[in-house]
C-alpha positions as CSV (number, residue, x, y, z in Angstrom):
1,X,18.1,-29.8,12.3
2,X,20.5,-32.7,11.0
3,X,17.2,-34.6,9.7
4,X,15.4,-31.6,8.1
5,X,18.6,-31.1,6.2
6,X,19.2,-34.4,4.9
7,X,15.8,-34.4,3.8
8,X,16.9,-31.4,1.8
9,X,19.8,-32.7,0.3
10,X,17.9,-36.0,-1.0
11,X,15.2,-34.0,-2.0
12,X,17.9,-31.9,-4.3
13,X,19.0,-34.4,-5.8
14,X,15.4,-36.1,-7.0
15,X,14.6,-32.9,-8.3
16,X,18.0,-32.9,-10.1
17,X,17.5,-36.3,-11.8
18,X,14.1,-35.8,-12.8
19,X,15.0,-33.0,-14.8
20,X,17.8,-34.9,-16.1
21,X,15.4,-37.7,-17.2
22,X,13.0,-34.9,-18.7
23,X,15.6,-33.8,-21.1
24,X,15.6,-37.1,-22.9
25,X,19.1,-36.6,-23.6
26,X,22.1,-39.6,-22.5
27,X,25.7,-38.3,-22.6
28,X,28.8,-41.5,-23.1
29,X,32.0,-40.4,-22.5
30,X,31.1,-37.1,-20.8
31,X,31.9,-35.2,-24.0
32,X,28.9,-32.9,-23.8
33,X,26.2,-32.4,-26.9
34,X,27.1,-33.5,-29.6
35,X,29.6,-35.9,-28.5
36,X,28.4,-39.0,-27.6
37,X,24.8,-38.3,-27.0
38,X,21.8,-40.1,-27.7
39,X,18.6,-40.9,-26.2
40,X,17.8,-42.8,-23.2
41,X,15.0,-44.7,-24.2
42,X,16.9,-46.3,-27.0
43,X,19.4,-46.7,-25.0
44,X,17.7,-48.8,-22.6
45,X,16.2,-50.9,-24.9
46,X,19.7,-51.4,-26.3
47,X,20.8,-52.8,-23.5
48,X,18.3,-54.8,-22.5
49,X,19.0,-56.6,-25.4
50,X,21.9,-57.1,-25.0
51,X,21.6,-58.8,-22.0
52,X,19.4,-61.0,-23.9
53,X,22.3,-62.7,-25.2
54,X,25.4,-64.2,-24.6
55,X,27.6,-61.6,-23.0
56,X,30.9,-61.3,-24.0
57,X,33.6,-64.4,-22.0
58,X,29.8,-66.0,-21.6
59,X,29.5,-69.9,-21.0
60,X,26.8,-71.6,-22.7
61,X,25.1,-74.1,-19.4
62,X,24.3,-76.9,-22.0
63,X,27.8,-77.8,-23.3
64,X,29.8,-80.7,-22.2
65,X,32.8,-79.6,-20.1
66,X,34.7,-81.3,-23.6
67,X,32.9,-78.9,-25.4
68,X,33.5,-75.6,-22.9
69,X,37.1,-76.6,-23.0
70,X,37.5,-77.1,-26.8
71,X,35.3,-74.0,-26.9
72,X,37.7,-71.8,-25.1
73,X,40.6,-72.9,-26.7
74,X,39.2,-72.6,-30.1
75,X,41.1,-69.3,-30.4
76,X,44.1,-70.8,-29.4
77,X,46.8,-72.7,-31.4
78,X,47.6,-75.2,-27.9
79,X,46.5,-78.4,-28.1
80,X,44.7,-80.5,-25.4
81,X,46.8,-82.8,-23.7
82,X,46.0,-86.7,-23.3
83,X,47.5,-89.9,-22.8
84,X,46.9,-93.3,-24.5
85,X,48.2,-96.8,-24.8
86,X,47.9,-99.3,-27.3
87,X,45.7,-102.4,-27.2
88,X,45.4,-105.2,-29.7
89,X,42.8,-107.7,-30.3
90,X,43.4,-110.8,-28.4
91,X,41.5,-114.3,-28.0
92,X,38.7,-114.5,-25.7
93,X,38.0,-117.8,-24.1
94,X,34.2,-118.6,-24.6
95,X,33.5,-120.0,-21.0
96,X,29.8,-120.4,-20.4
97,X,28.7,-121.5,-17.1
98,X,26.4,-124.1,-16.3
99,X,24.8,-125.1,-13.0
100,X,23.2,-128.7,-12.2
101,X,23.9,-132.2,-10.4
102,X,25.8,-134.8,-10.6
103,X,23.8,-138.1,-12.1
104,X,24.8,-141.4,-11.8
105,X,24.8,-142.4,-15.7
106,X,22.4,-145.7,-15.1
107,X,21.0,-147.3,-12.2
108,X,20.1,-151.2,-13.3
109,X,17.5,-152.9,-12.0
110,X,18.8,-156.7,-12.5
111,X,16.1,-159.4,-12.5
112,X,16.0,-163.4,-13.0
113,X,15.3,-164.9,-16.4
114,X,13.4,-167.6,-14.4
115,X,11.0,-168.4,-11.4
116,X,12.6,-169.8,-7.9
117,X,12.8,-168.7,-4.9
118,X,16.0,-167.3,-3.3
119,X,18.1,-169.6,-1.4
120,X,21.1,-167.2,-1.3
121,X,21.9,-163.1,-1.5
122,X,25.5,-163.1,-2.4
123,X,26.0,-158.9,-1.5
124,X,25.1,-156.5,0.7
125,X,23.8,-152.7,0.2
126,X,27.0,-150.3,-0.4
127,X,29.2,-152.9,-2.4
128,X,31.0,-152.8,-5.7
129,X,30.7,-155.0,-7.9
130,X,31.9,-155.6,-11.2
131,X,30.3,-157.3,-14.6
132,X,29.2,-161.1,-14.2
133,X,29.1,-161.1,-10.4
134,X,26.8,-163.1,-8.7
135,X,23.6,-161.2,-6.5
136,X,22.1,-163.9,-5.5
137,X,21.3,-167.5,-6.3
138,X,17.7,-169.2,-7.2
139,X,16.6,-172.8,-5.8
140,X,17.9,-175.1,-8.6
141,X,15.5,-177.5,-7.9
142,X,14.8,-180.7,-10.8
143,X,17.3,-178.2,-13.2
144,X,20.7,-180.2,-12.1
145,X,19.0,-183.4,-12.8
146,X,17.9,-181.8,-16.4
147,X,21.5,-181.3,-16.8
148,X,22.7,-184.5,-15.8
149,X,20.1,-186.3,-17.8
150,X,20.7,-184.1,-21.0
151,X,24.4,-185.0,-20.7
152,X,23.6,-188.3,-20.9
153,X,21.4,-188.2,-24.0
154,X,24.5,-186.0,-25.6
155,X,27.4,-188.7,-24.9
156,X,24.8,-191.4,-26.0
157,X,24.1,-189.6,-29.3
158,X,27.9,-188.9,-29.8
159,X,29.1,-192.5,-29.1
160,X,26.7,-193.6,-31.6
161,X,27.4,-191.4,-34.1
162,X,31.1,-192.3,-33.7
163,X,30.0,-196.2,-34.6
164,X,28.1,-195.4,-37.3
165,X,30.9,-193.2,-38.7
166,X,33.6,-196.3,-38.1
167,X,31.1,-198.6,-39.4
168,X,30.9,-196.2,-42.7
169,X,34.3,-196.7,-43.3
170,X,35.1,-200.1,-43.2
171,X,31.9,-200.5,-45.3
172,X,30.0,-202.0,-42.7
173,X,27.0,-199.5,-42.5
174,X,25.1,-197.9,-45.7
175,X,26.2,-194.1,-46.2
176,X,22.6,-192.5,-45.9
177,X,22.6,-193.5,-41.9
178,X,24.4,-190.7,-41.0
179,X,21.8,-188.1,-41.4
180,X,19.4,-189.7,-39.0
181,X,22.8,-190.4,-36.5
182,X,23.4,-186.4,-37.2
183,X,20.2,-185.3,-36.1
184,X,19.9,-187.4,-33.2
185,X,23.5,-185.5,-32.2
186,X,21.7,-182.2,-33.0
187,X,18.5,-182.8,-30.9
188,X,20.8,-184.4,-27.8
189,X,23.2,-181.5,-27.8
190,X,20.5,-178.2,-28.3
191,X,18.7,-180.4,-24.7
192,X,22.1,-180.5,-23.4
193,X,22.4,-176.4,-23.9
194,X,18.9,-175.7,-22.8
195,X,19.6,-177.4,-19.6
196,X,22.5,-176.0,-19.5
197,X,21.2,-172.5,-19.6
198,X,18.3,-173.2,-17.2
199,X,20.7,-174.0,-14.8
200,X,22.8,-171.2,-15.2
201,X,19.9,-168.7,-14.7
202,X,19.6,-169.8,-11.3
203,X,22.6,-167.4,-10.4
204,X,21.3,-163.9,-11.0
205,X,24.2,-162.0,-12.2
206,X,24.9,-158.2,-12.8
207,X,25.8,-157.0,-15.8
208,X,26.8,-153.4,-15.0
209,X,29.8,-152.4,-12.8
210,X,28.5,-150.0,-10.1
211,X,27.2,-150.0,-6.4
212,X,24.2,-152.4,-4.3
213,X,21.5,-150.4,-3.3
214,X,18.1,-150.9,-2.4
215,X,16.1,-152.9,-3.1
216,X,17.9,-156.4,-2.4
217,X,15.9,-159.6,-2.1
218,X,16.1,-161.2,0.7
219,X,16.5,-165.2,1.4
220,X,13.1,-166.9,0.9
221,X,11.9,-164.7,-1.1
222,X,9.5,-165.9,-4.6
223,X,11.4,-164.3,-7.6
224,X,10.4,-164.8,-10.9
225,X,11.4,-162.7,-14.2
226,X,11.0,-158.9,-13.5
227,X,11.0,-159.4,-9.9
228,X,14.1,-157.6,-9.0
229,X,17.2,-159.6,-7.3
230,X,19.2,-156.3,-6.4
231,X,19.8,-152.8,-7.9
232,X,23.1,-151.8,-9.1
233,X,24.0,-147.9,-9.6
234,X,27.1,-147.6,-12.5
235,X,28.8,-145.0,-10.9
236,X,31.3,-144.5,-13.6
237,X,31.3,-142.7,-15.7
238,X,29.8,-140.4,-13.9
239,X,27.5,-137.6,-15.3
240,X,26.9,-133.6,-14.6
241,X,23.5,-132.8,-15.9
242,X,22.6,-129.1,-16.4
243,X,21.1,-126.6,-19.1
244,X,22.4,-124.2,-22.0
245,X,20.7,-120.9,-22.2
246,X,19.1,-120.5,-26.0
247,X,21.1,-117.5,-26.5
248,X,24.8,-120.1,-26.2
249,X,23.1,-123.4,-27.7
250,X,24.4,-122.4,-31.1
251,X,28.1,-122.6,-29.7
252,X,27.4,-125.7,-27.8
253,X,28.8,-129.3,-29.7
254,X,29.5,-132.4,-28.3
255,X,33.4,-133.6,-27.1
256,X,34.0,-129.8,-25.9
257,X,36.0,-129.9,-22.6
258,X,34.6,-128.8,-19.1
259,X,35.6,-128.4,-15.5
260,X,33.1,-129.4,-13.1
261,X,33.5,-128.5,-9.3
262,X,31.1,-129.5,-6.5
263,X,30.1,-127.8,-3.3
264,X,32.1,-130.8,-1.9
265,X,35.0,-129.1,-3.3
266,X,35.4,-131.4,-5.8
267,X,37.6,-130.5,-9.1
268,X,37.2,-132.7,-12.1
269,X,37.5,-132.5,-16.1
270,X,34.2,-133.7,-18.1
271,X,33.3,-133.9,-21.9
272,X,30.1,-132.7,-23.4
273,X,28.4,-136.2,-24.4
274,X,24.6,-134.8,-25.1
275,X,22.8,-131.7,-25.9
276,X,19.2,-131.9,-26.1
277,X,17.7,-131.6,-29.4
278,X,14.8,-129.3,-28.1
279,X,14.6,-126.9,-25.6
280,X,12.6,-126.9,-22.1
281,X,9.1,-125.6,-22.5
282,X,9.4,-123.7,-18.9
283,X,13.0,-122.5,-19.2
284,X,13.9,-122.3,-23.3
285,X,16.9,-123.2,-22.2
286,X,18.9,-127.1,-23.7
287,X,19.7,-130.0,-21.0
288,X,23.2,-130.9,-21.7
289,X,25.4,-133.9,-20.2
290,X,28.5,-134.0,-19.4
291,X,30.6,-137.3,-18.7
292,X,33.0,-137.7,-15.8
293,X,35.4,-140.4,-15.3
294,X,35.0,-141.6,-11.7
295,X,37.1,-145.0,-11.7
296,X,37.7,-144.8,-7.6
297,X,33.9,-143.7,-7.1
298,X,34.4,-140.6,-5.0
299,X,31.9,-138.5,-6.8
300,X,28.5,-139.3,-5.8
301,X,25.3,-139.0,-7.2
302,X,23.1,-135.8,-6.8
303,X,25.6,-133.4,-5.8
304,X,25.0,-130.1,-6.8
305,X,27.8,-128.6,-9.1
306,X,29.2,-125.9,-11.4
307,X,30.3,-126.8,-14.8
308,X,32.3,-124.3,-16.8
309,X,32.3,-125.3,-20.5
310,X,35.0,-123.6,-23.0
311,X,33.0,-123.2,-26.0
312,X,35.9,-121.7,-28.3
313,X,37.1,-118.0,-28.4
314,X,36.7,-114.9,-30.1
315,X,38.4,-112.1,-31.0
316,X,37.9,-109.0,-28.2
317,X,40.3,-106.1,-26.2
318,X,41.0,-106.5,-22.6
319,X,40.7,-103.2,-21.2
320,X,40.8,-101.2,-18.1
321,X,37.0,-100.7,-16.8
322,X,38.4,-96.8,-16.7
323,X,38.9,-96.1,-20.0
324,X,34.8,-97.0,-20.3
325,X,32.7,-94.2,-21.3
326,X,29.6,-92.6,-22.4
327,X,28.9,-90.9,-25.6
328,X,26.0,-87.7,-25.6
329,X,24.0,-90.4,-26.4
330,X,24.3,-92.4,-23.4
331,X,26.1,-95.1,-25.8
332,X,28.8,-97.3,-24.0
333,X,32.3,-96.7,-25.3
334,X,36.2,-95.8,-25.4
335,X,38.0,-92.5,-27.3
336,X,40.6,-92.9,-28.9
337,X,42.8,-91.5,-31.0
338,X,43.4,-91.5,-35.0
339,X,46.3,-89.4,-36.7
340,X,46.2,-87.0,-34.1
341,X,42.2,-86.9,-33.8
342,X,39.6,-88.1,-31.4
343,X,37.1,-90.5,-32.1
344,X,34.8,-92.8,-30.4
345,X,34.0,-96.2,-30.6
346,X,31.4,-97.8,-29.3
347,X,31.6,-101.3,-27.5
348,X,29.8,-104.3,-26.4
349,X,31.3,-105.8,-22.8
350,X,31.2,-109.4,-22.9
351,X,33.2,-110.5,-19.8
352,X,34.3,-108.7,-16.6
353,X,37.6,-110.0,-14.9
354,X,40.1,-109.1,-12.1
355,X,42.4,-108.1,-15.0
356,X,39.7,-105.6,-16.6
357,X,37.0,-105.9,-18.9
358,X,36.4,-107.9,-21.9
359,X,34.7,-106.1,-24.8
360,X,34.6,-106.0,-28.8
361,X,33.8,-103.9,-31.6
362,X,37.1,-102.3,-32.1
363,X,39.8,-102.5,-34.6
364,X,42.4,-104.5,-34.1
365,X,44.8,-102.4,-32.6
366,X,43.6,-99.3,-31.2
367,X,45.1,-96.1,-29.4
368,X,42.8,-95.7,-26.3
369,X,42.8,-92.7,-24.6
370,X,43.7,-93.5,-21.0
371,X,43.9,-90.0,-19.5
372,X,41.8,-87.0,-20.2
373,X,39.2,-89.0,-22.3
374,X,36.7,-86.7,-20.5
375,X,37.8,-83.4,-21.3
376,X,38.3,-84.0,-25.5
377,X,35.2,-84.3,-27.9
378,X,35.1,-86.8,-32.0
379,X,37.1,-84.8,-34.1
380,X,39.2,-82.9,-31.7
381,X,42.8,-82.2,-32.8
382,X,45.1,-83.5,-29.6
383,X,48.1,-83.9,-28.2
384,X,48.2,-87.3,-27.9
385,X,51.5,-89.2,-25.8
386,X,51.5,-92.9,-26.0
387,X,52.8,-94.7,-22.9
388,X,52.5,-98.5,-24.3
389,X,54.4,-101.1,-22.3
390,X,53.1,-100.0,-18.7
391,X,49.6,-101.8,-18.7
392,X,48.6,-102.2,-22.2
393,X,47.9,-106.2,-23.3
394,X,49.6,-107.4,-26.7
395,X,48.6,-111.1,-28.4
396,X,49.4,-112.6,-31.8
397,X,47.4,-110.9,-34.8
398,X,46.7,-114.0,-35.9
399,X,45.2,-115.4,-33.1
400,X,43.3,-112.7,-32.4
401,X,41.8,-112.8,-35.9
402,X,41.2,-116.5,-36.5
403,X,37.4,-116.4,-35.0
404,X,35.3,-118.3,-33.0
405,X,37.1,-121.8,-32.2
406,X,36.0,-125.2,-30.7
């Protein structure tokens, strides 16, 4: 019985709406006919399109939450809220870093002037020696009796050149024998220094400073000229040899100052001496040297090393990476603010430090919005409060200003 009568009652009620819908007929505000009535269809279609659109308090899902907020408070006469601190232009040190080697600057190769064969080897592999040391000495052979001999034809051609001359001036001797007596003197004395010289050249001296190394002659051994007596490495100055990229060789000039620091652990201060006039074919990138005093020798030869070169400065902003931002177009930048108005500025980083990051194309001194730069959109009126003088950088105008430097 309960189901036959529910059935009955939900049966009622069909029948009850059906001949409402056949009336045609919509009643607002339950004032009757007359009063508020209309017609369903066009109602319906009414409010389907209404929900077409934006209902009323509606968010639109492709605005920027900057946007939604300075939507919704476009009817409202409070401003947003933000904080910024001022930054002024400071200058950047230029440091470009180059890796490489250390290179000893020459490594000599010191041969005779003449042929004998080696009767001594005055040094030993791992020595120092300085300019004008002996590294070994040649079999002098007939060359000291050349010498003695020579000597003898000079002291003979002096003692009578002396007669003739005290001859000439007691009148004893005609005046034109002294040009024969001259050229005897001549001839005796060029013998003398050819000798001389021979004799000399049987000592094979160095004439860089710098360190024995292989290869060293040995006693017995046949030298002649280009036959090498011993190989001497100058160790100092010393040189770093590494490479500019193309896109720094235009800031690159010889005399800048460097640091160069081994993986020895080795810290010492260089000067640019060369930069390649063309580029490498493989890398397009310069080969630069860099000179290193090394009086006491304790940087060695083909160690690899890191040069940092200070190229000059330039003017930039040190900022905190958290003021970094991007724009709708997915441009890098900072907002700031300008008599009470947002705008944005975009930036190129050129350095990253522990302090922050590096970056330029900003005035030189700038408001930059350091809190709430995410909820405030170019052009926005704001409340802006400044907190300078807890994180913000100050430098001289004027240094800031003056350019790239060397």
């Amino acid at each position: 019985m309960r189901a036959v009568y529910s059935y009955g009652v939900a049966g009622i009620i069909l029948v009850a709406g059906a001949a409402w819908l056949a009336t045609g007929t919509f009643v607002s505000g339950g004032n009757g006919p007359g009063n508020g009535e209309r017609p369903i269809i066009p109602a319906l279609h009414a409010d389907a399109s209404a929900g077409g659109h934006h209902a009323e308090g509606a968010v639109d899902p492709h605005l920027t939450i900057a946007e939604r907020v300075a939507e919704a408070g476009g009817g409202s006469t409070a401003l947003q809220s933000v904080r910024t601190e001022t930054y002024q232009m400071q200058a950047f040190k230029i440091e470009v870093p180059l890796r490489g080697r250390t290179k000893a600057k020459s490594m000599a190769t010191i041969t005779p002037e003449t042929s004998g064969v080696v009767t001594a080897v005055n040094v030993t592999k791992g020595q120092t020696v300085a300019v004008g040391d002996v590294l070994c000495t040649l079999d002098q052979g007939t060359r000291a009796a050349a010498v003695a001999t020579a000597q003898a034809g000079l002291a003979q051609a002096q003692a009578d050149f002396d007669t003739n001359k005290s001859l000439r001036d007691k009148g004893l001797a005609p005046a034109n024998s002294v040009n024969a007596l001259e050229a005897a003197l001549k001839a005796a004395q060029s013998q003398f220094d050819q000798a001389t010289a021979e004799f000399d050249r049987t000592q094979v001296k160095t004439t860089v400073a710098g360190v024995v190394q292989d290869p060293v002659t040995t006693v017995g051994s046949m030298l002649s000229p280009g036959t090498p007596c011993a190989t001497v490495v100058e160790l100092d100055p010393m040189l770093f040899v590494g490479t500019v990229p193309e896109a720094r060789i235009g800031l690159a000039k010889i005399g800048l100052k460097a640091q160069i620091e081994t993986v020895t652990g080795q810290k010492i201060d260089g000067e640019v001496s060369y930069i390649a006039p063309t580029a490498d074919e493989a890398t397009r990138s310069f080969p630069v040297e860099i000179q290193i005093a090394n009086a006491d020798g304790a940087v060695r030869s083909g160690i690899t090393a890191t040069a940092m070169v200070a190229m000059g400065t330039m003017p930039a902003h040190l900022l905190p990476q958290s003021v970094l931002t991007l724009n709708d177009d997915g441009v890098i930048g900072i907002r700031a603010v300008e008599t009470g108005e947002v705008k944005f500025y975009p930036v190129t980083i050129v350095s990253d430090s522990r302090e922050g990051v590096w970056v330029t194309g900003l005035p030189p001194r700038v408001d930059v919005i350091t809190v709430g730069q995410e909820f405030v959109v170019p052009g926005q009126k704001v409340d802006a409060t400044n907190v300078t003088g807890t994180g913000s950088t100050e430098a001289s105008p004027a240094a800031a200003t003056e350019g790239v430097q060397s």
